[in-house]
C-alpha positions as CSV (number, residue, x, y, z in Angstrom):
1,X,3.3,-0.8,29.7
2,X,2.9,-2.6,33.2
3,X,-0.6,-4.4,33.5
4,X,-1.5,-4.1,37.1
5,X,-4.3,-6.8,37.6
6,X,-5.9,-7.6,40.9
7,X,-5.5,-11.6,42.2
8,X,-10.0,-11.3,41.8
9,X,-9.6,-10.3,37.9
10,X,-6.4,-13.0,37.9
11,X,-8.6,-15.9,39.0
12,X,-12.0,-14.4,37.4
13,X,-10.1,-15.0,33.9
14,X,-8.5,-17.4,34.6
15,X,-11.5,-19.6,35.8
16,X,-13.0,-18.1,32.4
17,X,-10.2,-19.6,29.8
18,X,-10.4,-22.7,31.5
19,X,-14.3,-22.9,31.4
20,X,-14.1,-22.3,28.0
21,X,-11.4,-24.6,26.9
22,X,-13.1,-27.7,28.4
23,X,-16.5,-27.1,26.5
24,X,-14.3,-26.5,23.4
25,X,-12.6,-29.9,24.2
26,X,-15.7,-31.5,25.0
27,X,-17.2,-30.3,21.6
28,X,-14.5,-31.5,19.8
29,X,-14.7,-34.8,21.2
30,X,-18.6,-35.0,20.7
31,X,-18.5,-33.9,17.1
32,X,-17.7,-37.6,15.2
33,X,-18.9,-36.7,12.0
34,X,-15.8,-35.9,9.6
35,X,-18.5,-33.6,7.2
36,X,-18.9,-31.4,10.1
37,X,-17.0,-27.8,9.5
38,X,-14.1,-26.5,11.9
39,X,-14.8,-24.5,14.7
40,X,-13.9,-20.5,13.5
41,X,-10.9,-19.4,15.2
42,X,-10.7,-17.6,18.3
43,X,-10.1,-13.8,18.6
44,X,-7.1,-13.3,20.5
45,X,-7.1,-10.1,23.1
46,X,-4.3,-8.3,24.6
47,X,-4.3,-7.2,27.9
48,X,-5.9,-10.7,28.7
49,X,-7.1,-9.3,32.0
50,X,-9.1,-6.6,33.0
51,X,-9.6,-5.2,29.7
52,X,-11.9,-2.7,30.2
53,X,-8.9,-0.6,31.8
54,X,-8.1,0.0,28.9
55,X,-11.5,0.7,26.4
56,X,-9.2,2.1,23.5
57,X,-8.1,-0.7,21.2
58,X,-7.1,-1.0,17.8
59,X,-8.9,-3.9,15.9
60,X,-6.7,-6.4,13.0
61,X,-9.4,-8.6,11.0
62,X,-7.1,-10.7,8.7
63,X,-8.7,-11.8,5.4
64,X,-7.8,-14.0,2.8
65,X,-7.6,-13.4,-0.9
66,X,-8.4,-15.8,-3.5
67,X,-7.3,-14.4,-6.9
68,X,-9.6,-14.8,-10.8
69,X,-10.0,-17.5,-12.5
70,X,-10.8,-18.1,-16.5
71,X,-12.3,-21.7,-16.8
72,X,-12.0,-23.0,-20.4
73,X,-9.4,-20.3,-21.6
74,X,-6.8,-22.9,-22.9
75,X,-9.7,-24.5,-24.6
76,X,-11.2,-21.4,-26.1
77,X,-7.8,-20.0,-27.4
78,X,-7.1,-23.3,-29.2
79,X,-10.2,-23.5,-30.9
80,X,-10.2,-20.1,-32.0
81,X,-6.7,-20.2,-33.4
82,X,-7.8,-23.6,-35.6
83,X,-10.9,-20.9,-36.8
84,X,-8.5,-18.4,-37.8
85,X,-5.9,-21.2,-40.1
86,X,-8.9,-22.3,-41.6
87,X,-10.2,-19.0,-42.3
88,X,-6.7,-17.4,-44.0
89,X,-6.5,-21.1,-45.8
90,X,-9.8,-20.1,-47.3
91,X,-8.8,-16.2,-48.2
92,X,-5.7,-17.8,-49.6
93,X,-7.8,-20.9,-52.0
94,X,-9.4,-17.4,-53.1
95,X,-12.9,-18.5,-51.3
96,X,-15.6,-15.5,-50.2
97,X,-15.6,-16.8,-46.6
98,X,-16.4,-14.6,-43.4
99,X,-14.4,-15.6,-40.3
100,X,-17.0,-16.7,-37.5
101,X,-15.7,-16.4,-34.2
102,X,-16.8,-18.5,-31.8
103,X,-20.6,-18.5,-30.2
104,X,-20.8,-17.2,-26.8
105,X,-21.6,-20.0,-25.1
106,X,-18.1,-21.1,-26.0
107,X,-16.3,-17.8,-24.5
108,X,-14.2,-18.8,-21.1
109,X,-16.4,-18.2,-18.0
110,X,-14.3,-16.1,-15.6
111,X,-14.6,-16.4,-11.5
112,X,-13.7,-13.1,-9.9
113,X,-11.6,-12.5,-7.5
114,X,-12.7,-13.5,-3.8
115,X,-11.9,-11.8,-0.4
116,X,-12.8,-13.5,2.9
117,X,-12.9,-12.7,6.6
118,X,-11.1,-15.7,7.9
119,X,-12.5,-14.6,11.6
120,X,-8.6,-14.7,13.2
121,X,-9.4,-11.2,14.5
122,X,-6.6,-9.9,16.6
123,X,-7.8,-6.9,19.4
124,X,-4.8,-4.5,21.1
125,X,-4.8,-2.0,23.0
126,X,-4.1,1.5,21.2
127,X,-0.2,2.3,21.9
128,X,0.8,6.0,23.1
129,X,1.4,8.5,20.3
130,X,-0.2,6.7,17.3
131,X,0.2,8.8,14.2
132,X,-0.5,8.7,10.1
133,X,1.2,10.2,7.6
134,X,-0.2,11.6,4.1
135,X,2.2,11.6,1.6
136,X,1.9,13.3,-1.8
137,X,4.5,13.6,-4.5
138,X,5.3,16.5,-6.7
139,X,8.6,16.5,-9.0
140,X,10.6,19.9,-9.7
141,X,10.5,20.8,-13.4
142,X,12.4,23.5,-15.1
143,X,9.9,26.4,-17.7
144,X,12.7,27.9,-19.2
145,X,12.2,31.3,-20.1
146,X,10.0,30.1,-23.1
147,X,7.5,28.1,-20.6
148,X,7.2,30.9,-18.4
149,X,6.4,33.2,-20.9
150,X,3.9,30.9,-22.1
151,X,2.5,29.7,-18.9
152,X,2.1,33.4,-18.0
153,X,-0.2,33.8,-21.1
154,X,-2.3,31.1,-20.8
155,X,-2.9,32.2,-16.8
156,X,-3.6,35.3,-18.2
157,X,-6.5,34.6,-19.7
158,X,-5.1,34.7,-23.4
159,X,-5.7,33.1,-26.5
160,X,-4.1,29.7,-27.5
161,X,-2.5,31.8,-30.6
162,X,-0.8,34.8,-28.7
163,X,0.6,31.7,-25.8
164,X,2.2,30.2,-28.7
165,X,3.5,33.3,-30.2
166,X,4.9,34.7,-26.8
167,X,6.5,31.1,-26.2
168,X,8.7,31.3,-30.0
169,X,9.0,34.8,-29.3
170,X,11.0,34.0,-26.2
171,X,12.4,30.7,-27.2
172,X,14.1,32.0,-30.7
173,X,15.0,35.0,-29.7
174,X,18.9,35.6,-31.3
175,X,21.9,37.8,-30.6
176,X,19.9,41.4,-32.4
177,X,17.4,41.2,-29.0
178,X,20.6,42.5,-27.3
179,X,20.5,45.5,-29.5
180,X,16.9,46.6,-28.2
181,X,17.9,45.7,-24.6
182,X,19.9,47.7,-22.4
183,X,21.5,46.8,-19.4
184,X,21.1,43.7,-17.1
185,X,18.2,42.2,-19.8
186,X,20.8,43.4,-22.8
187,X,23.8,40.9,-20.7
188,X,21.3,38.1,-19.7
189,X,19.9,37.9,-23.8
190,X,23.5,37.6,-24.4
191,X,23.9,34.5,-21.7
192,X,21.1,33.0,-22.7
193,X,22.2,32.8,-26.7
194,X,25.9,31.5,-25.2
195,X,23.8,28.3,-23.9
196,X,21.1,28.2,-26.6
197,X,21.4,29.3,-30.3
198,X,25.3,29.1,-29.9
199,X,26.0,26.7,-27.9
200,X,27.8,24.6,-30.2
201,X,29.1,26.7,-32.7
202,X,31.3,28.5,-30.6
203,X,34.2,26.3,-28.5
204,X,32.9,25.5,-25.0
205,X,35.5,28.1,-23.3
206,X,33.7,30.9,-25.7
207,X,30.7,29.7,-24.5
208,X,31.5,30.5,-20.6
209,X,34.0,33.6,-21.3
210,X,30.1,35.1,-22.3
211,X,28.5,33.8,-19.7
212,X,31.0,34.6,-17.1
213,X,31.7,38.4,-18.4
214,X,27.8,38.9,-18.3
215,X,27.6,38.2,-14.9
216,X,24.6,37.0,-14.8
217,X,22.7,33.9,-15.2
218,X,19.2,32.8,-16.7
219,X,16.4,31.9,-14.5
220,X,15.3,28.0,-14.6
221,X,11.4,29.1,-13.6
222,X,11.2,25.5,-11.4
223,X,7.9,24.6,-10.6
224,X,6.1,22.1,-8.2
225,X,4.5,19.6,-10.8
226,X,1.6,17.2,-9.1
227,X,2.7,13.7,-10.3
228,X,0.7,11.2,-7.8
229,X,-0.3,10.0,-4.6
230,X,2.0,7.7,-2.4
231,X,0.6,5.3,-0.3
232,X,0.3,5.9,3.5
233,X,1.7,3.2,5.9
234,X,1.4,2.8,9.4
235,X,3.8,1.7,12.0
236,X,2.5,0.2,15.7
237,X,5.0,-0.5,18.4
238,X,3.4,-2.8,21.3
239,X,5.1,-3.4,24.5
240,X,3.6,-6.9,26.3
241,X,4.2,-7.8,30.0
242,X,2.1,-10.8,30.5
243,X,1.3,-11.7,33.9
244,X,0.6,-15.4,34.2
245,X,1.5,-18.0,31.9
246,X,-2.4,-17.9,30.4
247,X,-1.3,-14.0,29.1
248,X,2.2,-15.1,28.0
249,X,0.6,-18.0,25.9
250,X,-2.2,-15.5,24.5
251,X,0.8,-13.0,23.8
252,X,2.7,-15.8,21.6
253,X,-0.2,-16.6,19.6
254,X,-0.8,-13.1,19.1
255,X,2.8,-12.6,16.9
256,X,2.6,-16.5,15.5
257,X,-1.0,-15.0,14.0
258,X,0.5,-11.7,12.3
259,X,3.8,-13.4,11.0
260,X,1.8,-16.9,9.7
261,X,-1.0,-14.4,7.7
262,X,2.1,-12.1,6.4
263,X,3.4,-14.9,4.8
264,X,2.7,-16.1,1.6
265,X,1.2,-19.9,1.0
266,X,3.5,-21.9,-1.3
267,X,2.1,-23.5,-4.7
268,X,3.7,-26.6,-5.0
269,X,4.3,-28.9,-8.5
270,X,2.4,-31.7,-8.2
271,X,3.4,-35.0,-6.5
272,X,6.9,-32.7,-5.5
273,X,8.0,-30.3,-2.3
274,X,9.2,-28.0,-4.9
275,X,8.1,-24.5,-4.7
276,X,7.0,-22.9,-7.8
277,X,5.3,-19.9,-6.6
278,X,3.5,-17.8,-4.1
279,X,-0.2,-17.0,-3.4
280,X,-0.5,-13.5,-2.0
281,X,-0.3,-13.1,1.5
282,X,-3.2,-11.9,3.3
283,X,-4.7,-8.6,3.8
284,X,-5.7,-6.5,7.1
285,X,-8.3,-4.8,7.8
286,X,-7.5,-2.2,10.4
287,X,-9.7,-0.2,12.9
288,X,-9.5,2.1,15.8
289,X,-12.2,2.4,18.2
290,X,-13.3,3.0,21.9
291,X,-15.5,0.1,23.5
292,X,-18.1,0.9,26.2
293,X,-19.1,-1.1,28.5
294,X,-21.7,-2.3,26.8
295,X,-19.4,-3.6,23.9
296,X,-20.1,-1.5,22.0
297,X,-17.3,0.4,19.4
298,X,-17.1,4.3,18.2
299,X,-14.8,4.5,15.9
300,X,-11.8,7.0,16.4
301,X,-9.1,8.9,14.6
302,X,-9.1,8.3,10.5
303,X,-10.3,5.2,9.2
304,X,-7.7,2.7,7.0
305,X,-8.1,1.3,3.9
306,X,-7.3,-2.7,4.1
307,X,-3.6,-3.0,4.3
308,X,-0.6,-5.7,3.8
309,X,1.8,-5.7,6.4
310,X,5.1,-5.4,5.2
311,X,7.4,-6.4,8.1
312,X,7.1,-7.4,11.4
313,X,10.1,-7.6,14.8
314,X,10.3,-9.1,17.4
315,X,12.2,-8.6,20.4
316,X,12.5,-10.5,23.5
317,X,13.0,-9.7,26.7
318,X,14.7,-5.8,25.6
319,X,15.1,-4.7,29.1
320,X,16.1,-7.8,31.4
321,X,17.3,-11.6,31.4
322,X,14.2,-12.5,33.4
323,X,12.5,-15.9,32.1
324,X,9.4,-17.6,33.5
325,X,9.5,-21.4,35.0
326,X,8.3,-22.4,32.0
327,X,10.8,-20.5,29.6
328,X,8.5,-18.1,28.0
329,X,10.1,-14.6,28.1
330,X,8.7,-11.8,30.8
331,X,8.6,-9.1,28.1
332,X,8.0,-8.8,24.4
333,X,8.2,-6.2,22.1
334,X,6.3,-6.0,18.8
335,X,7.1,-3.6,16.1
336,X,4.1,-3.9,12.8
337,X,4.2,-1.8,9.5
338,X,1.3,-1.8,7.5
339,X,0.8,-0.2,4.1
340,X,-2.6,0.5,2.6
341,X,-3.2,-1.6,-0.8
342,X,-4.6,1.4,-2.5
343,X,-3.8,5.4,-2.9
344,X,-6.0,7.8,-1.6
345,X,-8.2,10.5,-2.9
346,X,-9.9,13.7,-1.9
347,X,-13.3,11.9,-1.5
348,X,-12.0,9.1,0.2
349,X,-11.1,11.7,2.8
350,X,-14.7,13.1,3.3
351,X,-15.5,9.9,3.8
352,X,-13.3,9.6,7.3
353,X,-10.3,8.3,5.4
């Protein structure tokens, strides 16, 4: 996608960043107290000029996630493990004792989980031909001629009883129900005993010579059985052509953002660099919209649930060797996959899901 931008919108932006970049110095350099918070993080736009050629955008809000925690648990476990010794020394000293547990003021006090909007909003343009996918799973299983017969019953409308008698009916029958069959039934009840009730007792080759002389072969009655629902993911491809090195700069803070917040932090032993685990990386929260010129957003297409994003590429320059004075590439390419945390369901999609 080529972004043609008039030298009026070039220097009109320009002009703009700069404005704002020397009262964000300026604040920076008046604000001496150390207690005073951090400035919020910019959003980052792309197309950094002339944006309202294109009003359709897609929206990432990145938010952190700060897991529970139990205060006091190590504390309360101890003492309630000393309260149980005591209490089975006393049952064994043959004392009438009742175990007290401890009073609830001594329980752990838990602190739920936490989810913040770290306000590092990223806002895109929609690319061509964005689509989602809903995915449900079903697993092939095999009746049998006794499941069948008893599926058939109970879909009929008939009692518990008669399904279960149909289903031993169908599942013992022996070697005589040839006798009261005649033709194609007569050689499949013969087939089906060579697998079932004889299968074992005569040698294997038996086995097949009656299967094979029958010439015919027992019905597996597969069915489609409803086991879940998988999670959707989504995949954006963005094509960036900055224009001056203000966009070029914008563009490279746009993919440091996504790959730093798909990242996990690190949780490091104490006084060492070593790494003993991970924090969970953070989540999106994903939206697709049309902005007027008032700035105002209607939402459009289905809405997502908060997602991770599972990878991210990057490819530089994938059509030339062209390089700006200052190095930065003339074209990027930047492939995301999200997946949504949670599986649908059918209210979630009358709600706009």
């Amino acid at each position: 996608m080529t972004v043609e931008t008039s030298n009026n919108d070039k220097s009109s932006a320009s002009t703009n960043a700069s404005t704002q970049a020397a009262k964000e110095k300026q604040r920076m350099e008046d604000s001496t107290n150390p207690q005073d918070p951090p400035p919020k993080p910019q959003p980052l736009y792309y197309p950094l000029y002339a944006s309202n050629r294109y009003p359709v955008q897609v929206k990432f809000e990145i938010m952190s996630q700060e897991g529970a925690q139990v205060e006091g648990l190590t504390d309360f476990a101890s003492g309630l493990k000393k309260k149980w010794d005591a209490f089975q020394a006393s049952v064994k000293a043959g004392e009438a004792v009742e175990f007290e547990p401890p009073p609830p003021s001594d329980t752990p006090k838990a602190k739920p989980a936490e989810r913040k909007d770290i306000f590092k909003t990223i806002h895109l343009y929609l690319p061509q031909g964005f689509a989602t996918n809903d995915a449900l799973q079903y697993s092939n299983v095999d009746l049998g001629m006794t499941g069948a017969v008893g599926m058939d019953a109970l879909n009929s409308g008939g009692s518990t009883v008669n399904a279960l008698m149909s289903m031993f009916k169908a599942g013992f029958g022996s070697l005589s129900d040839a006798a009261g069959n005649s033709g194609d039934l007569a050689r499949l009840t013969v087939s089906r005993n060579a697998n079932g009730l004889l299968k074992g007792i005569l040698p294997k080759e038996a086995e097949l010579a009656l299967t094979m002389s029958a010439a015919v072969t027992v019905n597996p009655n597969t069915r489609a059985m409803f086991k879940g629902v998988g999670l959707r993911s989504f995949q954006f491809q963005f094509k960036f052509i900055p224009v001056s090195q203000d966009e070029a700069m914008e563009v490279e803070a746009i993919i440091k953002r996504f790959r730093e917040h798909a990242y996990p932090e690190p949780i490091k032993l104490t006084s060492t660099d070593v790494v003993a685990g991970f924090k969970f990386p953070h989540l999106f929260n994903v939206s697709l919209s049309r902005v007027n010129d008032e700035g105002g957003e209607t939402p459009i297409g289905t809405k997502i649930k908060t997602c991770v994003l599972e990878s991210i590429q990057t490819n530089y320059n994938p059509n030339a060797m062209a390089w700006h004075s200052d190095g930065r590439p003339t074209e990027y390419d930047l492939s995301l996959s999200f997946r949504e945390e949670v599986t649908l369901n059918a209210e979630d999609i009358r709600d706009g899901f």
